[in-house]
N, CA and C atoms as an extended XYZ file, in Angstrom:
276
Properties=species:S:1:pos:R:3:atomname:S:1:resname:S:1:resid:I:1 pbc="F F F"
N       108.998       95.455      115.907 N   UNK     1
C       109.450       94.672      114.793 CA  UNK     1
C       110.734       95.279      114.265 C   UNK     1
N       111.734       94.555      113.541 N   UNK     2
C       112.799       94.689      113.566 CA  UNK     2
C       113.391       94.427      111.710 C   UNK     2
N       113.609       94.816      110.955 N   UNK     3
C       114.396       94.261      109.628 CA  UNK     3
C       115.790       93.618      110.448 C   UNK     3
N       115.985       92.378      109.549 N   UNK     4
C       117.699       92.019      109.838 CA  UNK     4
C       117.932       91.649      109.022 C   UNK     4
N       119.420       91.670      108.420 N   UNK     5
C       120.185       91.012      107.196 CA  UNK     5
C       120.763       89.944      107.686 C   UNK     5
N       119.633       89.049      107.456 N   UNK     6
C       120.212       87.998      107.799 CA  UNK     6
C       118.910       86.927      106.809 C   UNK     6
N       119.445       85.214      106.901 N   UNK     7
C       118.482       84.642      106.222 CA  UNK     7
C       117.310       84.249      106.556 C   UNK     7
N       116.042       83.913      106.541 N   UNK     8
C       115.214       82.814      107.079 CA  UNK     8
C       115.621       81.886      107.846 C   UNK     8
N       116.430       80.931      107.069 N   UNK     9
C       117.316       79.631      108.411 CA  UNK     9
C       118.128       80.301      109.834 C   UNK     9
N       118.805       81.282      108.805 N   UNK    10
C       119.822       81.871      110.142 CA  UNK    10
C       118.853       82.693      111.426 C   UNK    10
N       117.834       83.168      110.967 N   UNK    11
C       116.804       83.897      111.777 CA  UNK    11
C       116.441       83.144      112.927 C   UNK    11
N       115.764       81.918      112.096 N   UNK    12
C       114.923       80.458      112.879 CA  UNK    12
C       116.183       80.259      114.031 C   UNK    12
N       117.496       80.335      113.392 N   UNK    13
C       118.503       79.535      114.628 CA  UNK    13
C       118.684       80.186      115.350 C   UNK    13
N       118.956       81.729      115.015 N   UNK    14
C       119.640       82.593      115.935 CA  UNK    14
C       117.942       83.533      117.013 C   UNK    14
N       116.660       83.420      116.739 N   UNK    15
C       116.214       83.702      117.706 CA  UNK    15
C       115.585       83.406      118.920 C   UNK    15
N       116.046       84.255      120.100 N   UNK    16
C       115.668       83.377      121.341 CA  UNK    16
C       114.074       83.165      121.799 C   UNK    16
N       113.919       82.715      122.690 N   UNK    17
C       112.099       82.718      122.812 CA  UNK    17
C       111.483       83.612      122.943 C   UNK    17
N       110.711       83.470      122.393 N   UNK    18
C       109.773       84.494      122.114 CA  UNK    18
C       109.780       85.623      121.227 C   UNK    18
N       111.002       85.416      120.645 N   UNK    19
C       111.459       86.306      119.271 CA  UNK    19
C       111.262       85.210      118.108 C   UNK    19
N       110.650       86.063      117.082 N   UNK    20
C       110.320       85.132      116.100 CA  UNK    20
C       110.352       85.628      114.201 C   UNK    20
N       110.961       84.872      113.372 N   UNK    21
C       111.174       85.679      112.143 CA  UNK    21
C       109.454       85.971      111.859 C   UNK    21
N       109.243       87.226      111.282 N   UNK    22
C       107.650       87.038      111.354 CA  UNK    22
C       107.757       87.463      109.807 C   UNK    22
N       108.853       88.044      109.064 N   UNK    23
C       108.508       87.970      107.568 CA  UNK    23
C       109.615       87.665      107.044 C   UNK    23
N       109.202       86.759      105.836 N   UNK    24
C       110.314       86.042      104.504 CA  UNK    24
C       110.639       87.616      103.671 C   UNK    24
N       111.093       88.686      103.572 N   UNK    25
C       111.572       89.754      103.010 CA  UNK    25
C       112.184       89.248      101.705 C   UNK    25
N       113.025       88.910      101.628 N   UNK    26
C       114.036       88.833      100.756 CA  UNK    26
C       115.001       87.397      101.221 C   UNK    26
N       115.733       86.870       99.947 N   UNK    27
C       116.864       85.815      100.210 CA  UNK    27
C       118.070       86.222      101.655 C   UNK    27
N       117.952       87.323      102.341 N   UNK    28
C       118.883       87.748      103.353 CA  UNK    28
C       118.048       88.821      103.870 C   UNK    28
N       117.035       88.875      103.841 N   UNK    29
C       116.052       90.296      105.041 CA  UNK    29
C       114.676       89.924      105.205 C   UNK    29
N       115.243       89.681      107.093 N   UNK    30
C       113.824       89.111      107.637 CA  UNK    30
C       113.246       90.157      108.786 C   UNK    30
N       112.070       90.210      108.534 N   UNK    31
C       111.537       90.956      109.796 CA  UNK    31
C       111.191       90.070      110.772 C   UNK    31
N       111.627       90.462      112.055 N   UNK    32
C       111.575       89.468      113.143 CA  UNK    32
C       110.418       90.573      114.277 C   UNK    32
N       109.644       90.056      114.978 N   UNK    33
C       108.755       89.907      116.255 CA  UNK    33
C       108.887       89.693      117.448 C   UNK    33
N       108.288       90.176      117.826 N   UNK    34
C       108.496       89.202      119.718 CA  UNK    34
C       107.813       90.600      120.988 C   UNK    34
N       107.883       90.191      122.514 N   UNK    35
C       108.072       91.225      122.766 CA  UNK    35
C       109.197       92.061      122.704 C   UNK    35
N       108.739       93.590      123.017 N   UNK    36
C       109.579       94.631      122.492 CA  UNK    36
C       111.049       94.715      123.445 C   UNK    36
N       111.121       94.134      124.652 N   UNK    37
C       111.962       94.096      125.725 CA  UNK    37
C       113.082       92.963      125.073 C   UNK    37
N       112.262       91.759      125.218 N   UNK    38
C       113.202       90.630      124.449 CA  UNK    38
C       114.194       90.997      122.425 C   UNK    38
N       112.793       92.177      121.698 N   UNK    39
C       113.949       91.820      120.603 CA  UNK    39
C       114.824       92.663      120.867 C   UNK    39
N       114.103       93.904      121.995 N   UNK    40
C       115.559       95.478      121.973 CA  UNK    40
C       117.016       94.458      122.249 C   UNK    40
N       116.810       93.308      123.330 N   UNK    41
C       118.518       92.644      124.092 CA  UNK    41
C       118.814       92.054      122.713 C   UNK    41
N       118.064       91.001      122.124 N   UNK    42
C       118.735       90.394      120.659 CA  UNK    42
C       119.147       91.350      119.984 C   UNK    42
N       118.648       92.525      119.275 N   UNK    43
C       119.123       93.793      118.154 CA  UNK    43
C       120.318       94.334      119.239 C   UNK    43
N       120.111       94.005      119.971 N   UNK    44
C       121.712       95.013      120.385 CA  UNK    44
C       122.835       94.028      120.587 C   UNK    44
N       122.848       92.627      120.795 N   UNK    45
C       123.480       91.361      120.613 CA  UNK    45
C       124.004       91.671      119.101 C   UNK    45
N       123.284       91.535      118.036 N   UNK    46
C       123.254       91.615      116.677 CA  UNK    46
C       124.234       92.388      116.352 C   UNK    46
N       124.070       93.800      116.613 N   UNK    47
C       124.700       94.887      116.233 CA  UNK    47
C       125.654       95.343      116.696 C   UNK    47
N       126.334       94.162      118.201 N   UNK    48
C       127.477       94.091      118.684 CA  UNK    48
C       128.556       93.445      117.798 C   UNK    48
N       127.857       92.561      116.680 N   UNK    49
C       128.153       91.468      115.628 CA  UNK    49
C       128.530       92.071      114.436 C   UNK    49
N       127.443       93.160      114.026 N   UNK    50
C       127.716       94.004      112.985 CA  UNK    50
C       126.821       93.258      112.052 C   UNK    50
N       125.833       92.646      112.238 N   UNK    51
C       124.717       92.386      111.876 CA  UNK    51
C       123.770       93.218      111.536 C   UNK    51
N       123.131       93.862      110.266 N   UNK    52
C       121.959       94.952      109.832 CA  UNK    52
C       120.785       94.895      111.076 C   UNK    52
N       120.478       95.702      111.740 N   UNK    53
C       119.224       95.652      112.290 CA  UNK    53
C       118.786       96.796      112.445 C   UNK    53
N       117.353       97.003      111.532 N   UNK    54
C       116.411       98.333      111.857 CA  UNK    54
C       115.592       98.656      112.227 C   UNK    54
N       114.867       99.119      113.110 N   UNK    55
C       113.293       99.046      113.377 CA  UNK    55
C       112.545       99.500      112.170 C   UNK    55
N       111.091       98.194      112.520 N   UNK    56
C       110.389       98.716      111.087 CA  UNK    56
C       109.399       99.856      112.363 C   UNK    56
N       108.765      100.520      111.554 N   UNK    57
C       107.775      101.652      112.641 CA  UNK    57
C       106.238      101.316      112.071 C   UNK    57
N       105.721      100.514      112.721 N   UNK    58
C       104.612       99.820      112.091 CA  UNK    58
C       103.352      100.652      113.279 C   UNK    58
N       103.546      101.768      113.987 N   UNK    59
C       102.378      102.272      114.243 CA  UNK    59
C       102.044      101.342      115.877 C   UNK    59
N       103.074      100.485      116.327 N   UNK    60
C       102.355       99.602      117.524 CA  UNK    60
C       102.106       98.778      117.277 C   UNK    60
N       101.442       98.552      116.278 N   UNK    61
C       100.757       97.404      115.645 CA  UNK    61
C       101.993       95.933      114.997 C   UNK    61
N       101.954       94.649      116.230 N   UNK    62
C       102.640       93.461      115.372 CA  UNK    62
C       102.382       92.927      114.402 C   UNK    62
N       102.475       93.633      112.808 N   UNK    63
C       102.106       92.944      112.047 CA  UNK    63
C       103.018       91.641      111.780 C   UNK    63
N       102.256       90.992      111.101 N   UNK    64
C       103.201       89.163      110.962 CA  UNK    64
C       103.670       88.032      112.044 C   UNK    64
N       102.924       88.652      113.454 N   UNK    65
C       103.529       88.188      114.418 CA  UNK    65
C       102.451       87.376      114.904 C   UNK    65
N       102.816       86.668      115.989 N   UNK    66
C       101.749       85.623      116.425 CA  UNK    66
C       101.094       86.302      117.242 C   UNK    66
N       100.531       87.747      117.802 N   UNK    67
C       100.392       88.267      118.562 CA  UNK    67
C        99.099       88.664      117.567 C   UNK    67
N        98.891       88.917      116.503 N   UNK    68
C        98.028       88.905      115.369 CA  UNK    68
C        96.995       87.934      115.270 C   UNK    68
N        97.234       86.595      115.847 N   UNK    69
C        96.422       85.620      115.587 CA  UNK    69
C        94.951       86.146      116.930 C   UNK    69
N        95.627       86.680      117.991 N   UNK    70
C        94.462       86.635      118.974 CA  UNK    70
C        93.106       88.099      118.408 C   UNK    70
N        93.745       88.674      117.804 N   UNK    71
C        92.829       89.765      116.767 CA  UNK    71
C        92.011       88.920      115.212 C   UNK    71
N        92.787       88.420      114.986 N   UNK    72
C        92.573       87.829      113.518 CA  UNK    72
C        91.381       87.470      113.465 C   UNK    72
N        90.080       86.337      114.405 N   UNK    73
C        88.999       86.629      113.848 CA  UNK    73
C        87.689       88.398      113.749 C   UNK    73
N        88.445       89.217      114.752 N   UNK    74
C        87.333       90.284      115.043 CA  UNK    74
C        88.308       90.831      113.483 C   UNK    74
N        89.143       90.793      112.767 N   UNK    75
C        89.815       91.793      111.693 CA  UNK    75
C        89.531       91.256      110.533 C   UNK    75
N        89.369       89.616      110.219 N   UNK    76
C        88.326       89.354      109.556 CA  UNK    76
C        87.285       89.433      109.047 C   UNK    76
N        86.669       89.460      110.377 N   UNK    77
C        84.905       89.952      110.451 CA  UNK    77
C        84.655       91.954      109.639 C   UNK    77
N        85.501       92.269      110.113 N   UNK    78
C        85.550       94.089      109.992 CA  UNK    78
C        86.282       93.973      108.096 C   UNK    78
N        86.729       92.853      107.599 N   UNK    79
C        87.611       93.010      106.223 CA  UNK    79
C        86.618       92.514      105.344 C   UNK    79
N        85.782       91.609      106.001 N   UNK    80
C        84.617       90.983      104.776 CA  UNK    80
C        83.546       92.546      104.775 C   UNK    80
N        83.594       93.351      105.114 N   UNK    81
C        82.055       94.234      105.194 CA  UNK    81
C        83.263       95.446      104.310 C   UNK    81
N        84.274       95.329      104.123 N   UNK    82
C        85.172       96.694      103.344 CA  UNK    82
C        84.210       96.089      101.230 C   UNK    82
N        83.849       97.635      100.953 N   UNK    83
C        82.702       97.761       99.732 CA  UNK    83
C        84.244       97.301       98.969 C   UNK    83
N        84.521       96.517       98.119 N   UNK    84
C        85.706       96.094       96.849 CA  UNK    84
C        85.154       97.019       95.810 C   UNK    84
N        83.731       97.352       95.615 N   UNK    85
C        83.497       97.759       94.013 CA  UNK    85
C        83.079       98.818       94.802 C   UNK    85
N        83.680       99.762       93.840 N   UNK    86
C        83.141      101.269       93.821 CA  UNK    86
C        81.913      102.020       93.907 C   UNK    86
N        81.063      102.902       94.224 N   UNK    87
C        79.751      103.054       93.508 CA  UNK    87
C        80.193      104.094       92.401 C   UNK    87
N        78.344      103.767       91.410 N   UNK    88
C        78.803      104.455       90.474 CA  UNK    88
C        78.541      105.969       90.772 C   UNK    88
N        79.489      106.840       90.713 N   UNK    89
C        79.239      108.235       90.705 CA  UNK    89
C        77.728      108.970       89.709 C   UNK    89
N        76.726      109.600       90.074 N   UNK    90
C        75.801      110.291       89.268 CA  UNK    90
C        75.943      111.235       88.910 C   UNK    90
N        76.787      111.990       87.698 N   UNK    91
C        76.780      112.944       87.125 CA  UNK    91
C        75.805      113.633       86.565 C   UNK    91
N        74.245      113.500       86.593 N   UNK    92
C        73.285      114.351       85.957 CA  UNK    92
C        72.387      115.292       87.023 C   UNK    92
């Protein structure tokens, strides 16, 4: 995954297949997706341009990407069983 200074629209136009804006950041900074082969040739296209591009370091893991959807029901299943309320600690 990649930060770019660039917009949402301009993202949508300017990426090739299989590269994809995968987060709305900001009015001009989108994180874009894809495989890692296809975005390294676009980010170095970019930055021939003088276009912002940074790697985000997300651990391996595509977050925001469509590559997420084929996990999404087993990460579901594992997010409904996480305790929300605390227990109460026994101090006596």
């Amino acid at each position: 995954m990649v930060g770019l200074g660039m917009t949402w629209k301009e993202a949508h136009a300017r990426c090739p297949e299989g590269v994809v804006p995968a987060c709305h950041n900001s009015t001009d900074t989108v994180t874009i997706s894809g495989p890692a082969n296809s975005v390294a040739t676009f980010v170095s296209e970019l930055q021939k341009e003088g276009v912002f591009a940074k790697a985000v370091h997300s651990g391996g893991v595509a977050f925001h990407s469509y590559y997420m959807s084929q996990t999404a029901p087993a990460l579901k299943e594992r997010l409904q069983q996480v305790r929300f309320t605390p227990l109460l600690a026994s101090y006596f």
